[in-house]
C-alpha positions in Angstrom: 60.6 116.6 169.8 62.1 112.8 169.8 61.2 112.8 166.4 63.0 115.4 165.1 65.8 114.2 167.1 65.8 111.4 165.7 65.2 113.0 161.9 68.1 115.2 162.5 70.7 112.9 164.1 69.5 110.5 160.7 70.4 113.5 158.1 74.1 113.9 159.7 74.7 110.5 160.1 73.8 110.0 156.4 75.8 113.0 155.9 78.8 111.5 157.7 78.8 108.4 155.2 78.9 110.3 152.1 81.3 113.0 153.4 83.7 111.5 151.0 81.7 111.9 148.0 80.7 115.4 148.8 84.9 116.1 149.4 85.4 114.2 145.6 82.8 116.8 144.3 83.9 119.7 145.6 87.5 119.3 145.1 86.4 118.3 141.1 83.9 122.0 141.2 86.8 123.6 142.5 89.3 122.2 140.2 87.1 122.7 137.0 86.8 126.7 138.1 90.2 126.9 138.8 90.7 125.7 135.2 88.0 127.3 133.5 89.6 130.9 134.8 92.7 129.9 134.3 92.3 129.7 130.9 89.4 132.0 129.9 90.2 135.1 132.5 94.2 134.6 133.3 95.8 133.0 130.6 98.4 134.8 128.1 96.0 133.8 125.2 92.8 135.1 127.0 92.2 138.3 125.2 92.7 136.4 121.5 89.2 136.1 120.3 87.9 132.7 119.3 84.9 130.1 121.2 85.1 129.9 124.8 84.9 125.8 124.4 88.2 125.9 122.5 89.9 128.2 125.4 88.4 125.6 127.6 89.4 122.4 125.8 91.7 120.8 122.9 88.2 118.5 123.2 86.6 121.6 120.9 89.0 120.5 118.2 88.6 116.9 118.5 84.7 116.9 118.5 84.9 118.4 114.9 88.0 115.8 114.1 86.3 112.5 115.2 82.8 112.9 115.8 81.9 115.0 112.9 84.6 113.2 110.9 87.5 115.5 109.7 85.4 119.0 109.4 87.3 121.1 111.4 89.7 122.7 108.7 86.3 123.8 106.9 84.8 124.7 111.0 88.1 127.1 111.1 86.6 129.1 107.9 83.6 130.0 109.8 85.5 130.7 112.7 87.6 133.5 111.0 84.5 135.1 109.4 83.1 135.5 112.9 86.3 136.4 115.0 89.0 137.9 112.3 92.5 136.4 111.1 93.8 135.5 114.3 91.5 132.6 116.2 92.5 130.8 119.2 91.2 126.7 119.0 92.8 125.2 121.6 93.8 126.6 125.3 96.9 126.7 124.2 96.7 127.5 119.9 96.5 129.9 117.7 95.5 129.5 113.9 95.8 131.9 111.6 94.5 133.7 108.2 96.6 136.0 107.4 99.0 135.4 104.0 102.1 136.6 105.9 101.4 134.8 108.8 101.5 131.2 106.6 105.6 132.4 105.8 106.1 133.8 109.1 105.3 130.0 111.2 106.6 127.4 108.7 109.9 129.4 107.2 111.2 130.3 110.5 113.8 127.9 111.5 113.5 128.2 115.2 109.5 126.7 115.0 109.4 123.2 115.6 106.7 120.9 115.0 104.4 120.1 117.8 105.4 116.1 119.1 101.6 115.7 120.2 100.6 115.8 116.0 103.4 114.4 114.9 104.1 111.6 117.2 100.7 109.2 116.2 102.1 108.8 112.9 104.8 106.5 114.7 107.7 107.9 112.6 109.7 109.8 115.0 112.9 109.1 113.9 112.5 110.5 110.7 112.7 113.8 109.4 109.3 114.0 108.7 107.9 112.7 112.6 110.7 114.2 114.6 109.9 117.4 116.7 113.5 118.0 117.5 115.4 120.5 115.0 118.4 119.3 115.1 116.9 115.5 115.0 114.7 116.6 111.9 117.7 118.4 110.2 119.9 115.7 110.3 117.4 113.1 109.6 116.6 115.1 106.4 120.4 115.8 105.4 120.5 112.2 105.2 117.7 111.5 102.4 118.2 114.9 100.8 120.1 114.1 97.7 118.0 111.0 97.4 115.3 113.6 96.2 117.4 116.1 94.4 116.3 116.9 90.8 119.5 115.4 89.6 118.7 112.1 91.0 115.5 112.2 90.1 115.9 113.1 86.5 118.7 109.7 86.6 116.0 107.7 88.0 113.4 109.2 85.5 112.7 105.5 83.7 111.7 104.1 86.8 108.8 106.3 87.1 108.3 105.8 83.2 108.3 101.6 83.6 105.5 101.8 86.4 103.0 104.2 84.3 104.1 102.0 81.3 102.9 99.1 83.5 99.4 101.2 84.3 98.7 101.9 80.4 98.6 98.5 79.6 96.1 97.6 82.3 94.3 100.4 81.4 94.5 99.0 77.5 92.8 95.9 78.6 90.2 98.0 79.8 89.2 99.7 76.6 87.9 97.0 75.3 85.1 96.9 77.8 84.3 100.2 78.6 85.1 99.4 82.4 84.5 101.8 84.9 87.3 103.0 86.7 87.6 104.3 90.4 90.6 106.8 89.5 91.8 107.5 92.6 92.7 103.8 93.5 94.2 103.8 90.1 96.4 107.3 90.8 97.3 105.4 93.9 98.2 102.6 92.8 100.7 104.7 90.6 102.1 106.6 93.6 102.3 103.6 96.0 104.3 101.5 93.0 106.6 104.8 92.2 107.4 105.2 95.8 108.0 101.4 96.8 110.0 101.2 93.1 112.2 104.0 93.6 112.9 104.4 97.2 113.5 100.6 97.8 114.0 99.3 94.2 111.0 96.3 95.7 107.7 95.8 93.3 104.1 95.0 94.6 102.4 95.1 91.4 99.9 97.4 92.4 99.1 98.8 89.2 98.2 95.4 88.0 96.5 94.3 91.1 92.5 93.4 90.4 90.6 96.6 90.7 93.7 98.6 91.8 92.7 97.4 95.3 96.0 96.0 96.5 95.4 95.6 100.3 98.5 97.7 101.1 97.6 100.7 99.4 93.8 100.2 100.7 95.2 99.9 103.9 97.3 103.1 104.0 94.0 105.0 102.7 91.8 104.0 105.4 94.0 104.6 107.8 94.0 108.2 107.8 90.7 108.6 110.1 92.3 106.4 112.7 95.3 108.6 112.4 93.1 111.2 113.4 91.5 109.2 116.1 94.3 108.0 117.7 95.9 111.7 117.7 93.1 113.0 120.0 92.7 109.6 121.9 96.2 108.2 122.7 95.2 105.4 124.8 93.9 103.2 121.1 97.5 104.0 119.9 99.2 100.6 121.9 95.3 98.9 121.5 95.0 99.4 118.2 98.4 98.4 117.0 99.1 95.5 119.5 95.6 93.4 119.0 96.0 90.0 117.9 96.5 89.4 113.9 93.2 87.7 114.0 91.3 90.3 115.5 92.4 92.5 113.5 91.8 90.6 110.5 87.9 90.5 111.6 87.3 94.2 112.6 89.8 95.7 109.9 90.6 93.6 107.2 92.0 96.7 105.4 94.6 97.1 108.1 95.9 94.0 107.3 97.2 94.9 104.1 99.3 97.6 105.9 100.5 94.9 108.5 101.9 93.0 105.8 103.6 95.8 104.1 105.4 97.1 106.9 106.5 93.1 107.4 107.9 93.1 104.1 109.7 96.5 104.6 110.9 94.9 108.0 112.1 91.7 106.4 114.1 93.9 103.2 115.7 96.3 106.3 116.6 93.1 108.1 118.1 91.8 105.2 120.6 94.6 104.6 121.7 95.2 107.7 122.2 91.3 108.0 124.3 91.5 104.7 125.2 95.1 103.5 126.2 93.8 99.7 122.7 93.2 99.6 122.7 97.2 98.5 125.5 96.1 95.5 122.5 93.8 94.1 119.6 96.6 93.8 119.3 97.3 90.3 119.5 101.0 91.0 120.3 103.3 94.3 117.7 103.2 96.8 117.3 105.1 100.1 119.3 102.5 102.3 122.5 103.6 100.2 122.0 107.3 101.4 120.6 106.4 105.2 123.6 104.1 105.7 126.4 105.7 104.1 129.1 106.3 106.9 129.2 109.9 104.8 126.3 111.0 106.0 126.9 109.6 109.6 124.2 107.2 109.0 125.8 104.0 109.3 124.5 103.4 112.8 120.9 104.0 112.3 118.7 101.7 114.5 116.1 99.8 112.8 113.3 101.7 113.9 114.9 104.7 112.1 115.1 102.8 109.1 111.9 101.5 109.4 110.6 105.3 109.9 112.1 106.7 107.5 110.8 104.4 104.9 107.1 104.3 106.0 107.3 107.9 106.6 107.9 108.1 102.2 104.8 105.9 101.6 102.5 107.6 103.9 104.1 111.3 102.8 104.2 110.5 98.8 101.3 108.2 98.1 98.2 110.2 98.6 98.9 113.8 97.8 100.4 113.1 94.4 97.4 111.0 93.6 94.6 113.3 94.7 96.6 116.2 92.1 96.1 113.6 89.8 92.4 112.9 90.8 91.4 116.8 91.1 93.2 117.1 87.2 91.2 114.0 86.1 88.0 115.4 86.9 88.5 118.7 85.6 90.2 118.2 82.5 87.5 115.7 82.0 84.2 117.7 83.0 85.6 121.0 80.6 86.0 120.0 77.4 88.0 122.9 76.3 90.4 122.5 79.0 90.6 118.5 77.7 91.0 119.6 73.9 94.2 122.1 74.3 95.4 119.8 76.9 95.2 117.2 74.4 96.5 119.8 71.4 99.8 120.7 73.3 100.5 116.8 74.2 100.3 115.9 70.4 102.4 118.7 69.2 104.8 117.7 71.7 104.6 114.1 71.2 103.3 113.0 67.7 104.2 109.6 67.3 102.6 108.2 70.5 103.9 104.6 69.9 107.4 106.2 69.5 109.8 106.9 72.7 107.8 108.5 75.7 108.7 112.5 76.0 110.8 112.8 79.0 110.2 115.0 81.7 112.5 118.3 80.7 110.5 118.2 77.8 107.1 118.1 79.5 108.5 120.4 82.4 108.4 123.2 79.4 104.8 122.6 77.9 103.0 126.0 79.4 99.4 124.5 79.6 100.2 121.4 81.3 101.9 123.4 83.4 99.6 125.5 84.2 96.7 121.9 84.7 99.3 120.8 87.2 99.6 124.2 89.2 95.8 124.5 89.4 95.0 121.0 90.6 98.0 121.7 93.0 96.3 124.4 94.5 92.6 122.9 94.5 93.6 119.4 95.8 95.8 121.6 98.7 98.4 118.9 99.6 98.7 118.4 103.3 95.0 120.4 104.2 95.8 119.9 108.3 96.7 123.8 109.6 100.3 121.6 111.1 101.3 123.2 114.2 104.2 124.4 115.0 105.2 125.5 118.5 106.5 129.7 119.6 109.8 128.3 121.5 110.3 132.1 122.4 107.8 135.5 121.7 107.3 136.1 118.0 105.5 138.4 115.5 103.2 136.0 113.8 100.8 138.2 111.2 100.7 141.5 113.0 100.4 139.5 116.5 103.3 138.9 118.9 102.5 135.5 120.2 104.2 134.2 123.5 106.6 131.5 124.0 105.3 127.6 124.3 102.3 128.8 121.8 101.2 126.4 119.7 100.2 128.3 115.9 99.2 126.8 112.2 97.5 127.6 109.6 95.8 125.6 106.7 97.0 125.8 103.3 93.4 126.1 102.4 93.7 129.8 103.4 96.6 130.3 101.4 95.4 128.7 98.1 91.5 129.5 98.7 92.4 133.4 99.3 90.4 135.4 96.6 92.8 138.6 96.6 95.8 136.3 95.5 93.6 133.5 93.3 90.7 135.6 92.0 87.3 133.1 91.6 89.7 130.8 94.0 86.6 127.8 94.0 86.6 127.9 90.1 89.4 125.5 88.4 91.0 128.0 86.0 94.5 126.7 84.2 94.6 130.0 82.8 95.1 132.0 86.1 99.1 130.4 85.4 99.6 131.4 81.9 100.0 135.5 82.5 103.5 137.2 81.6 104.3 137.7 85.5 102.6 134.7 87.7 105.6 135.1 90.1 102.9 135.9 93.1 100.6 132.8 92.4 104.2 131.3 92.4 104.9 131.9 95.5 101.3 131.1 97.1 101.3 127.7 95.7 102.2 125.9 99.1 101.0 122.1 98.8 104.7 121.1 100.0 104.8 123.7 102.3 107.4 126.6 102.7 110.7 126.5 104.9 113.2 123.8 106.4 110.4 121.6 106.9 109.0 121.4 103.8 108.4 118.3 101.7 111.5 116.4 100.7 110.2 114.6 97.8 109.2 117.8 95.9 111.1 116.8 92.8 109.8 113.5 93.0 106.3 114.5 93.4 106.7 116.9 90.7 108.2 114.5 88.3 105.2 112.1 88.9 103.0 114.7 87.9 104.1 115.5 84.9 104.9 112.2 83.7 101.5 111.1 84.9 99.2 113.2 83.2 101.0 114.1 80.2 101.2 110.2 79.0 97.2 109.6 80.7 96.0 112.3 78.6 98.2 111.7 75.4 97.7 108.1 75.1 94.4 107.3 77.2 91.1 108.3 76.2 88.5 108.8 79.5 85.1 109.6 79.8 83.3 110.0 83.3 81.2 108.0 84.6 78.4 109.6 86.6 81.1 111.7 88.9 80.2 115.3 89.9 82.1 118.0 91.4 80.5 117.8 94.9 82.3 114.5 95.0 85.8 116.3 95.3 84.3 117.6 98.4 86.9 116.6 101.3 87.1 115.6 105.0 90.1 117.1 106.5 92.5 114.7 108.0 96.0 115.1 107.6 95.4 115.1 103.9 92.1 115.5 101.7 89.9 112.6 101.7 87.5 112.7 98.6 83.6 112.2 99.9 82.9 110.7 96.3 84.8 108.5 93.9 86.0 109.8 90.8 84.8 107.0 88.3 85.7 106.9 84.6 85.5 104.7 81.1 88.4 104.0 79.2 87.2 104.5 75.6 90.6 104.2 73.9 94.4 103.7 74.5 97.1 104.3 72.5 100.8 103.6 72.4 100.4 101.2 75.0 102.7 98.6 73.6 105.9 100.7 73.9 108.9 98.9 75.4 
């Protein structure tokens, strides 16, 4: 019996020791139930259908974001072939399927965007980062006319001078037969137009070697960290606060953002230093509109400034330039697409080395048109369903979702839907050309719908039709090895190309002019 005593008296005592431990697990079982039916059993969202991991966790989103690197927008089409047009993927978010549903979350004024998505692109005081309404609406009243068509259509020759500028690099390239990554190229454009227009400040990056200027670079791969640091907040003050040199050595691609946002800093400090700084600019620029005492903007802080303007790179680089990537390849891959592409273009601009066509008169060429609309839709703009938060119960596609719900939906479902686009994976310019095309009209949605939509519309329009219709009047291409599978995307907040879109230049014309 002294043994057992013993024995006994040895289990408690160990027992005693680890009492705490036992507490710490028990408490953490009994919290992780309490969760688990919380959410799967007693929340307001439990009987929307969807995978129990996502009720459970936004960590069901992020696994398909991070670890299997920007999937989840193609996940979410699986997802509403097994559990129908409403799907819940978060405990507390909804996306959606449904066409009416797309009109019903991002024209209603009262849904504002959700500050956990927004807030790691660092540009909250902006109208495109700010959650607020009234913060967003004002913030967008300030740079609105900046954008309008009729300022656009005045500042029409400084999108002219940069692809001018990118002819005659791509001139020096005929000669060789290089091959061309067009997507740096595109970018390049976009980056230069932006920078040019909205701050009247050149970097050359449609002359830089390779069309790999470090800022644009910089910009592109940032995107998965974007995504990265959206799920994982804690690398958001790591990330940008490590030393220069560290940086330099684990992402020298960063660096060439650094740089640019130091030489956006230095022009912002400059102006608000000395304001007749603005009288010098050889044409308006956004600081005339965000500080004009007429727009009660004069007493913008520096951060806004600085927001607004890097919000405009990040928003009007890379959509514009993956339309003109998805055009590129298709035009190029079909070649009766390329010849009455090329057919209108000389009809409407015979004498190439004459005076460039200017954009009212492209604007009314039907087929180009109709290239443009299609690689809208198949290059999808902003691809990330963006969420936008239920501040009070609301129908949303035949559902009434309660207040504080987080819902989205990605334009994919919009543009991709076969009972509005017919063959929607095929790239067909002539779905546009029909008598009545007022419903694919109104389901083109790469800048969005509603208040929140994008503010550079014009500008992003203009580009496109100034882009293509002088690349494929004066620039002859032939590709080089790229396939369609290489348009294949990862979702971030925009499409990122799995392949590169590579090219010759056989031929250039009218490259000389001006």
């Amino acid at each position: 019996m002294g043994s057992f005593d013993s024995l006994v008296q040895a289990f408690f005592s160990v027992g005693e020791v680890q009492q705490p431990l036992w507490g710490g697990v028990i408490l953490a079982l009994t919290g992780g139930i309490y969760v688990a039916l919380s959410r799967l059993v007693f929340h307001r969202l439990a009987d929307v259908p969807g995978p129990k991991l996502a009720a459970l966790s936004d960590w069901y989103v992020a696994y398909w974001n991070v670890v299997k690197d920007g999937q989840f927008v193609h996940h979410l089409a699986e997802l509403h072939r097994v559990y129908g047009p409403v799907v819940r993927i978060g405990p507390n978010k909804l996306h959606f399927a449904d066409q009416a549903a797309f009109d019903t979350i991002y024209r209603d004024p009262r849904l504002p965007k959700e500050p956990w998505y927004y807030n790691a692109f660092s540009v909250t005081e902006s109208s495109f980062g700010a959650s607020d309404i009234q913060a967003a609406k004002h913030h967008g009243n300030l740079v609105r006319g900046f954008f309008s068509r009729k300022n656009v259509l005045q500042l029409e020759d400084v999108i002219q001078d940069v692809i001018d500028r990118f002819v005659l690099v791509l001139a020096t390239k005929a000669h060789t037969h290089d091959v061309i990554d067009f997507h740096r190229a595109f970018a390049s454009i976009t980056m230069e137009v932006i920078t040019t227009y909205c701050f009247d400040k050149n970097f050359n990056t449609v002359s830089y070697p390779d069309f790999a200027h470090p800022a644009m670079i910089g910009f592109h791969q940032s995107n998965s960290a974007l995504v990265a640091m959206r799920h994982i907040p804690f690398l958001r003050p790591i990330l940008f606060n490590m030393p220069t040199w560290l940086t330099r050595r684990l992402s020298p691609g960063a660096m060439g953002r650094i740089n640019f946002i130091k030489a956006v800093d230095a022009q912002i400090s400059g102006i608000l230093e000395d304001g007749s700084t603005l009288d010098r600019a050889e044409h308006e620029i956004i600081y005339h509109h965000l500080l004009n005492p007429k727009n009660e903007g004069e007493n913008l802080s520096r951060k806004s400034l600085r927001d607004h303007a890097m919000s405009l790179v990040i928003g009007g680089t890379e959509t514009v330039a993956n339309t003109c990537v998805m055009a590129t390849y298709h035009v190029l891959a079909n070649s009766r697409i390329k010849e009455r592409l090329k057919a209108e273009l000389v009809e409407a601009w015979p004498d190439v080395d004459a005076a460039p066509v200017n954009l009212e008169r492209l604007e009314k060429l039907p087929y180009l048109t109709a290239v443009i609309k299609e690689s809208l839709r198949k290059s999808h703009g902003v691809v990330y369903p963006a969420p936008r938060v239920v501040k009070e119960a609301t129908h949303v596609g035949g559902m009434l979702v309660p207040e504080n719900t987080v819902v989205g939906m990605s334009q994919t479902f919009v543009h991709l839907n076969p009972d509005v686009f017919p063959n929607p994976d095929k790239f067909d310019p002539d779905r546009w050309l029909f008598d009545d095309v007022r419903t694919l009209d109104n389901n083109l949605v790469p800048f969005s719908k509603g208040p929140r939509s994008c503010l550079g519309i014009n500008l992003a329009w203009a580009e496109l039709y100034l882009i293509l219709g002088n690349v494929f009047r004066k620039v002859d291409l032939e590709l080089a090895g790229t396939k369609e599978s290489d348009l294949d995307f990862n979702a971030y907040f925009i499409v990122k190309y799995r392949g590169r879109t590579m090219a010759k230049v056989l031929g250039v014309q009218g490259a000389g002019r001006g």
